[in-house]
C-alpha positions in Angstrom: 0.0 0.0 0.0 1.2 3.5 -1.0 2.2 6.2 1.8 3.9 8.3 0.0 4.0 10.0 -3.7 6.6 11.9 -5.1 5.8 14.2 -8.2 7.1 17.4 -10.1 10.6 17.7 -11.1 11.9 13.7 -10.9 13.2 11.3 -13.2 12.1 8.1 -11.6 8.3 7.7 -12.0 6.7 4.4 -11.9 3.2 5.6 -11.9 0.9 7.7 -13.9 -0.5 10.4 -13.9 -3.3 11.2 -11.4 -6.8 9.9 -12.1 -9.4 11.2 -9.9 -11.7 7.9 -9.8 -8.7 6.2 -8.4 -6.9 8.7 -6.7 -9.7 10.8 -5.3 -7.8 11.9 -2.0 -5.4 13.8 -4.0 -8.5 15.1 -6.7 -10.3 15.9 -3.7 -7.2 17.6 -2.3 -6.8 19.6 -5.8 -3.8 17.9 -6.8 -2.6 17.6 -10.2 0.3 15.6 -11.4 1.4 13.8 -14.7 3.5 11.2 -13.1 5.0 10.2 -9.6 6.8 7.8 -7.8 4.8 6.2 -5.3 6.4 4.4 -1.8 5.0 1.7 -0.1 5.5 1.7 4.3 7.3 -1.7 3.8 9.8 0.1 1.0 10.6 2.8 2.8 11.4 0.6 5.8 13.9 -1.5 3.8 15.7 1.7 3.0 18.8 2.8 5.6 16.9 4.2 8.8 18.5 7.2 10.2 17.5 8.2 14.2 16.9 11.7 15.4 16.1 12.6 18.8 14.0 15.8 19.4 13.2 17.6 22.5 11.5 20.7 21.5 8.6 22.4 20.8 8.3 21.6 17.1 7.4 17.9 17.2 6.8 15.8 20.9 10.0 14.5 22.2 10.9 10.9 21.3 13.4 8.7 19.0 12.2 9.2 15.3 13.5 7.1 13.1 13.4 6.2 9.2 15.5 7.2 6.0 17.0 10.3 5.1 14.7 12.4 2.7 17.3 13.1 0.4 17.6 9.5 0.0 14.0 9.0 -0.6 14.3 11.9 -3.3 17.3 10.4 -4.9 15.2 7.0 -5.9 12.4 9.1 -7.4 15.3 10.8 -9.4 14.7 14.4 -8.1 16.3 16.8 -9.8 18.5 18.8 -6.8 19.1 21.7 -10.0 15.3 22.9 -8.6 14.4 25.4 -5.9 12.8 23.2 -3.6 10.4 19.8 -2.7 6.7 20.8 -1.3 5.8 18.6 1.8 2.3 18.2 1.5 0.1 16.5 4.9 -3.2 15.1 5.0 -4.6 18.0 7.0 -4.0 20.5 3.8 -0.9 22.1 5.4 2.0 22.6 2.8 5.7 23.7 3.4 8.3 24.7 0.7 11.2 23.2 2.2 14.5 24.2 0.5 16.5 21.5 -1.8 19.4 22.4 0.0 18.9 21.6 3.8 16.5 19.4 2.4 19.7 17.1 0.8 22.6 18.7 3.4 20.8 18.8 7.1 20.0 15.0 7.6 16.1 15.4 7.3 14.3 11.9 7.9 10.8 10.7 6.7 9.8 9.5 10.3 8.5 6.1 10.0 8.2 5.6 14.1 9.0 7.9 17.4 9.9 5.4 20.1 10.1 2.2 18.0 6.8 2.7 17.6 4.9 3.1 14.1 3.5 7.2 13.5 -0.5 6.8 13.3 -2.5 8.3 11.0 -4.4 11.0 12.6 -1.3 11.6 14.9 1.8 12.4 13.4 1.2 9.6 10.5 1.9 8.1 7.9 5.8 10.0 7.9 6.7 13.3 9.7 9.5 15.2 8.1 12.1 15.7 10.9 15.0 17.4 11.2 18.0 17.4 13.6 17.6 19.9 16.0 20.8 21.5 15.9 20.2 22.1 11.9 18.4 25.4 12.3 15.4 24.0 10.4 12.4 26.3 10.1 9.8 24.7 12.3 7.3 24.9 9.2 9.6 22.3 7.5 8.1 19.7 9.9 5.6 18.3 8.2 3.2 15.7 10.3 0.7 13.7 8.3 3.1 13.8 5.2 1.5 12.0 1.7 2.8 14.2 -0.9 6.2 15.5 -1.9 6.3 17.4 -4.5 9.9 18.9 -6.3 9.4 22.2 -7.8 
């Protein structure tokens, strides 16, 4: 089962483009893509897991863990020439998050906090997490995560 789609700028796609009688969270959502990569839970947990541990008021303190986003983007083929990858959550809320920290800072796709998995409805399916000492913008943490989108 799909958790994750990754669309725009990427060279990498093993899906089409959206169809809204299959896809209808994303038509409901009003997204529009011609092709994507899509990630299954089960292939993003065979990928090298990276842990962070967080103790501020960005995201509840705990162990996240799961692999780097940058490696996520490199097997969708995103191209890092682009500005920057749009983390898009179930809830509607959308961050720009820079191609540069977003390949540099050691950003994860949180698959579980505390060895165990991220619900949905709590932080769920991934959370975008960063380490804390990177000087991430606290609207790059993106709970509820679905969507990435390189523009």
């Amino acid at each position: 089962m799909t958790v994750l789609t990754v669309t725009g700028a990427i060279g990498a796609p093993d899906r089409e483009a959206l169809n809204p009688d299959t896809d209808r969270y994303f038509a409901w959502a009003g997204f529009d893509f011609d092709d994507g990569r899509n990630f299954s839970r089960r292939e993003l947990a065979g990928l090298p897991r990276h842990q962070i541990h967080i103790n501020t008021d960005v995201a509840p303190a705990g162990a996240y863990e799961g692999p780097l986003l940058a490696d996520v983007l490199d097997l969708a083929g995103a191209d890092w020439t682009r500005d920057a990858v749009y983390a898009h959550a179930l809830d509607g809320y959308a961050s720009a998050i820079p191609l540069g920290p977003a390949r540099q800072d050691g950003a994860i796709l949180a698959l579980t906090r505390n060895g165990e998995p991220l619900p949905l409805g709590g932080e769920g399916p991934l959370y975008v997490v960063f380490p804390e000492d990177a000087g991430a913008d606290p609207g790059w943490y993106v709970w509820g995560l679905v969507l990435l989108s390189v523009e």
